[in-house]
N, C-alpha and C positions, 0 to 999 in steps of 0.2 A: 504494500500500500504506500503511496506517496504521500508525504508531509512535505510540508514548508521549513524551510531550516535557515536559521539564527545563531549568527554567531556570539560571540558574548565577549566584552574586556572587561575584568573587574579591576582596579585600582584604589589606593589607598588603605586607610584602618580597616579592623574586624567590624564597624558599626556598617560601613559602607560595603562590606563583604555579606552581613546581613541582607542588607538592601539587597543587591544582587540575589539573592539564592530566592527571594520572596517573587522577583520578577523572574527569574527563571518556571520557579516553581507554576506562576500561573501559565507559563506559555507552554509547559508541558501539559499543564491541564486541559490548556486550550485546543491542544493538540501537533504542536511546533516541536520539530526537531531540534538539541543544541549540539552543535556541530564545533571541532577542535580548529577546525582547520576554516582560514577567507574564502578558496578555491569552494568550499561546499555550501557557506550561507549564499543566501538569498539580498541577507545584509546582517550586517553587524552593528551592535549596540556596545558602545564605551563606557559603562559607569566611572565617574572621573573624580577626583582629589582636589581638593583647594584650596587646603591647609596653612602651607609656603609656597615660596615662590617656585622652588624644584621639583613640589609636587605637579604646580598646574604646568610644569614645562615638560614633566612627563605624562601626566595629561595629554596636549597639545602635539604633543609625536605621536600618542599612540592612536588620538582622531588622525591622524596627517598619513599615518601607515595602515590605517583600516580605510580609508577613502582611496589610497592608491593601493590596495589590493584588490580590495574591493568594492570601492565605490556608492555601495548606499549604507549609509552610516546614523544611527540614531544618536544623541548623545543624552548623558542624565549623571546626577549628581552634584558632591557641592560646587563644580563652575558652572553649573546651571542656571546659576538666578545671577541677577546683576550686571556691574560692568564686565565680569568673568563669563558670562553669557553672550554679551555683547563683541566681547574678545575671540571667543569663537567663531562667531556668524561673522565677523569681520576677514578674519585670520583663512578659514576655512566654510565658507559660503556654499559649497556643493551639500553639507549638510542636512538631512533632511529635517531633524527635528530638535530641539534643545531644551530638556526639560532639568528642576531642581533636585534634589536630594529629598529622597521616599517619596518620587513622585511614581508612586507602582501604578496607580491607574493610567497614568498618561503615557506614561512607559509601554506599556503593552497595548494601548490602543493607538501607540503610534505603530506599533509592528503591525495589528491589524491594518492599520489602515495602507502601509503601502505595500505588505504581503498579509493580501486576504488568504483568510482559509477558513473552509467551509469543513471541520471534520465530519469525518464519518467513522463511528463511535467504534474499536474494537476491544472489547473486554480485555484482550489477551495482551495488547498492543498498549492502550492509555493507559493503564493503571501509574498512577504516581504515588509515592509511597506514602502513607501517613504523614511522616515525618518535614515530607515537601524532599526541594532540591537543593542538595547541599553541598561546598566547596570545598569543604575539608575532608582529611580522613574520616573513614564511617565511625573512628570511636573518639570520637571528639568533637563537640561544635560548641558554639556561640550563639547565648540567649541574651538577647538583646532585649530589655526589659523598658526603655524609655525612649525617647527623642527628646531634640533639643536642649537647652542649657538655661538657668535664668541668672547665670554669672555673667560678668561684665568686665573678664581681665583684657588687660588692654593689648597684650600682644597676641588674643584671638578675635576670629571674625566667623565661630562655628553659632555662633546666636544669629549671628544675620543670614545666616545660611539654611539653620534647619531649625530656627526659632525658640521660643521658650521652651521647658521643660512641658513634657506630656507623658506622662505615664499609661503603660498599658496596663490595661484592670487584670489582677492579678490570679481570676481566672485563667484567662488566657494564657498568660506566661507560663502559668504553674499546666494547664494542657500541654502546650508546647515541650516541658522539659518533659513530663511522663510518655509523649510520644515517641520523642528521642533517647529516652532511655529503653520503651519500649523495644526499642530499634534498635538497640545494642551500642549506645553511645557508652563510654564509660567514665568523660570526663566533660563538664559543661562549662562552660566559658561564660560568665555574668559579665556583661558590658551593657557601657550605656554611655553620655557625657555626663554624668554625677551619681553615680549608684547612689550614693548616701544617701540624693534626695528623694527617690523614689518614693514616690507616693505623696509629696505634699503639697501637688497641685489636686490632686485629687481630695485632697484633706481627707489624707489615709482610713479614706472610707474600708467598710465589709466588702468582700467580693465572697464570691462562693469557687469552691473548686471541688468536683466530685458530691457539692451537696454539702461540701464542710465549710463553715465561715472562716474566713480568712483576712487579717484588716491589710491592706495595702501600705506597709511598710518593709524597712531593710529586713527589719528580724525577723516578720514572720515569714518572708519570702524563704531567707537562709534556714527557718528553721525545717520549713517542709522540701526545701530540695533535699536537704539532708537526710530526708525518710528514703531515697532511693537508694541508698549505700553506693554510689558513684561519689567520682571524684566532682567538687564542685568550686570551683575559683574564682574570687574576684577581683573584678578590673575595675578603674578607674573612683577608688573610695575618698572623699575628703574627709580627712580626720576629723569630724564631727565628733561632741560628745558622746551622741550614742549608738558608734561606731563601738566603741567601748564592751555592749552588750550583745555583739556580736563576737567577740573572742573567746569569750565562755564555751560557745559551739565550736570554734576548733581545737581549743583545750581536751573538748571530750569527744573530738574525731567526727563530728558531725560534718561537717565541711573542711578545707583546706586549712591548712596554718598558711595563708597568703595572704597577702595583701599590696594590691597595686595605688597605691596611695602618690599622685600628683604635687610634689610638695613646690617644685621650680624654683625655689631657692633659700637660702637660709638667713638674710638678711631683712630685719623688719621694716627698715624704709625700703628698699629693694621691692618687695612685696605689698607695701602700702603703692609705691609706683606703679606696681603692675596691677591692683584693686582686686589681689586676689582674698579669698574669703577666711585664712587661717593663718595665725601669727606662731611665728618660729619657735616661741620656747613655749610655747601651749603643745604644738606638732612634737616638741621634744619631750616633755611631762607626758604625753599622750601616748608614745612612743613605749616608755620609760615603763608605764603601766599596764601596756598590751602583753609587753615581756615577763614581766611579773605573772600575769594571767595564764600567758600562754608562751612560756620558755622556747618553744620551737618555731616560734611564727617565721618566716621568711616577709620581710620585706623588700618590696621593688618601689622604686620612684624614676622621675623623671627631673631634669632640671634644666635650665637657661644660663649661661653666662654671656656679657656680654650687653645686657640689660640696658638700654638707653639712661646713661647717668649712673650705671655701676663705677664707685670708686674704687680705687686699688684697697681701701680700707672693707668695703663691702664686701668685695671678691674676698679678702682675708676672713672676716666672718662667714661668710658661705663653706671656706676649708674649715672654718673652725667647727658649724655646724654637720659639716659631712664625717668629721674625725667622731664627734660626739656623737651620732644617731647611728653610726655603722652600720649603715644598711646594707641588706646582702646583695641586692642588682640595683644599679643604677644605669641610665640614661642620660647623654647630655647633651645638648642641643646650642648652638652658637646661635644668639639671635639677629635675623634677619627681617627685615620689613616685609609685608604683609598689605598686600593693598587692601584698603579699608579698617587697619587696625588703627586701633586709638594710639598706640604706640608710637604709629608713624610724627607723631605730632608735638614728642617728646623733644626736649633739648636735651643735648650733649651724648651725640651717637656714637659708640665706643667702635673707634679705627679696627678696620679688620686685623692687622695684625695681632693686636693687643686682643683683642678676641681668639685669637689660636692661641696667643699665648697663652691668657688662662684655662681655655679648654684643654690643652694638653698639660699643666699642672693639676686642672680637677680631675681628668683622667687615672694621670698616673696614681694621684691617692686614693683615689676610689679602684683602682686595681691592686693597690697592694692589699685595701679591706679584703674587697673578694676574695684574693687569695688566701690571706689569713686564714677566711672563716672555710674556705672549702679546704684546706688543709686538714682544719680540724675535725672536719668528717669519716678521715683516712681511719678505718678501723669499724665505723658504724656499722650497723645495718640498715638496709633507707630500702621502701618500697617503691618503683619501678614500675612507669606505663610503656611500653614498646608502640615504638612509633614509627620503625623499619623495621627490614631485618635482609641481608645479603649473607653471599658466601662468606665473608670475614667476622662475622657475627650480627649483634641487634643493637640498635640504636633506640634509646627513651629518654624517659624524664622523670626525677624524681618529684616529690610533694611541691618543691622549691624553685619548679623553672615550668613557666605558661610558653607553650609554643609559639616558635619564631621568635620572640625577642628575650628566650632565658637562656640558662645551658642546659646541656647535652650529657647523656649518661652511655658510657659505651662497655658495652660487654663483648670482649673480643670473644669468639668462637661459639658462643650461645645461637646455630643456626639451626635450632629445634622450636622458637619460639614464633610469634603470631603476632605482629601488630593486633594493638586493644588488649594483648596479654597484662597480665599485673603478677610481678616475681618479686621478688625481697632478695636482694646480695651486697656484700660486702662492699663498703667500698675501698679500694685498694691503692690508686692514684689520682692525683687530682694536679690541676693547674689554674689557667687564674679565672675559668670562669667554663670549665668542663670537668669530669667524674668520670673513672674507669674504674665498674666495679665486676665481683665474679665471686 
């Protein structure tokens, strides 16, 4: 039977990778082929990034290399709206359609409309799995639980993009994670642009799930993912007070000892500059008490140097704060202008140089943490998701590293094992930000 086939570019963060799987999902439903290769769609659909500036230039290549492959091109995402929409249709004009971020209806009824298709229904053939259509390996995904942000730091522009905070009712999500575990998922990825807030646009109203009352917040979310006995992690948390009553649940194995917590810098006029919403020795107190609760937490964060108006004194206090919270993964980001960031508008823009140069001194300390603490694991036992596996042995992750941006667990010669497997081994060598265990 002939279908219609659509090609697909996913680009950017897990939030934006959600999006995608959600448009996939209905075009299977619809009955549309997704197709690996330009030579076999019909047309191709770009979902795009528009983060930084390097994001929307890889963006912009990959419209520019889907229109000369192939020619009819949809596009959608954060350079969807705006001047970044405007950039496109300027830039690359053969386009047929330019839509913004979670615009899933518009999305697919732009594919209808310049490839119609009329299915003709086969049991054997349509079925789409419960679960929908998804990017990732089968034992692992991403539950994207909100949209938009109602922060206002000044070196983002994801609020003018994908708008305030919107929570999805907490039925729904908690469906979604049961079908996916149904489905043999065995690690769930919680993303959003504010976990913590969830629910308080909704004024963490009751939802129902299964018939069970459920109020729409962080905790009660974490405490019923946690009835699946899957691994359950989250992403992008503001250390919020009552973030606090969520570590008790990983203390007693319910969910992950992880925590992806956005701190971006450790200085408090630094931070007052940027408007963001939590001050540095509260994040360290905060810190200080999670560990107490829960000894084994791993945290991850992210940071900026390079801050419009960062002084060499400030940059000192940010080492001083990075030596003191020891975090176990870090990120660090040099910052750059951002068209429509309130940022841009700042005085005293720190000279590129002087931006490497602190990046590679917050680097190098922040690799010697790492290393320290993964040293001190030589000798453990640590439980273990397999996430390849080849002739040389299997590749996973322990409790301590979210896919793509943590480390890697390598067991040479274990080639009896199964991606989605879960094993417990030693671990035996480490370096400054990978685990060889057996």
């Amino acid at each position: 039977m002939s279908r219609n086939k659509v090609g697909f570019v996913s680009l950017g963060c897990p939030k934006a990778l959600v999006d995608s799987e959600r448009i996939l999902t209905q075009l299977k439903i619809d009955g549309y082929d997704i197709v690996p290769t330009y030579e076999d769609a019909e047309i191709v659909v770009v979902n795009t990034c528009g983060f930084i500036d390097s994001a929307k230039q890889e963006s912009l290549d990959a419209i520019g290399e889907a229109l000369s492959e192939n020619g009819r091109v949809i596009v959608t995402g954060c350079m969807g709206k705006g001047d970044d929409a405007a950039s496109i249709k300027a830039l690359h004009p053969k386009v047929l359609s330019v839509t913004g971020p979670a615009a899933y209806e518009e999305v697919v009824g732009a594919v209808h409309e310049f490839v119609p298709h009329t299915p003709v229904h086969d049991p054997y053939v349509d079925l789409v799995p419960p679960q929908g259509i998804k990017l990732t390996p089968r034992h692992y995904a991403y539950l994207k639980i909100s949209e938009g942000c109602n922060h206002r730091c000044k070196f983002c522009i994801i609020p003018s993009m994908r708008g305030d905070l919107v929570s999805r009712p907490i039925g729904d999500v908690m469906g979604e994670a049961e079908r996916l575990a149904n489905a043999g998922v065995r690690e769930l990825l919680v993303i959003s642009q504010d976990t913590s807030a969830y629910g308080v646009d909704l004024k963490f109203r009751t939802g129902f799930w299964n018939g069970r009352p459920l109020k729409t917040n962080m905790l009660s979310l974490c405490e019923a993912l946690g009835e699946f006995g899957i691994w359950v992690r989250l992403h992008y948390v503001y250390p919020y007070p009552h973030v606090d009553h969520v570590v008790p649940l990983m203390a007693d194995g319910k969910i992950l000892p992880y925590l992806d917590i956005p701190l971006q810098h450790g200085s408090p006029s630094v931070l007052k500059r940027m408007k963001r919403p939590a001050a540095a020795e509260k994040s360290l107190d905060r810190i200080r008490s999670w560990r107490d609760i829960c000894p084994d937490i791993t945290l991850r964060s992210t940071f900026i140097v390079g801050f419009p108006g960062e002084t060499d004194a400030e940059f000192e206090t940010l080492l001083d704060f990075l030596q003191e919270a020891q975090l176990d993964r870090v990120g660090c980001f040099q910052y750059s202008p951002v068209a429509g960031a309130a940022a841009n508008d700042l005085p005293d823009h720190v000279p590129a140089e002087l931006k490497q140069e602190r990046w590679d001194r917050f680097m190098a300390l922040q690799q010697t943490i790492s290393a320290d603490k993964l040293q001190a694991k030589i000798g453990k036992e640590i439980e273990i998701l397999i996430d390849q596996v080849d002739e040389q042995g299997a590749v996973g992750r322990s409790t301590a590293d979210a896919p793509e941006i943590d480390g890697k667990v390598y067991l040479d010669g274990a080639t009896d094992l199964q991606p989605g497997d879960f094993v417990s081994a030693q671990v035996t060598h480490a370096d400054e930000y990978d685990l060889w265990a057996g």
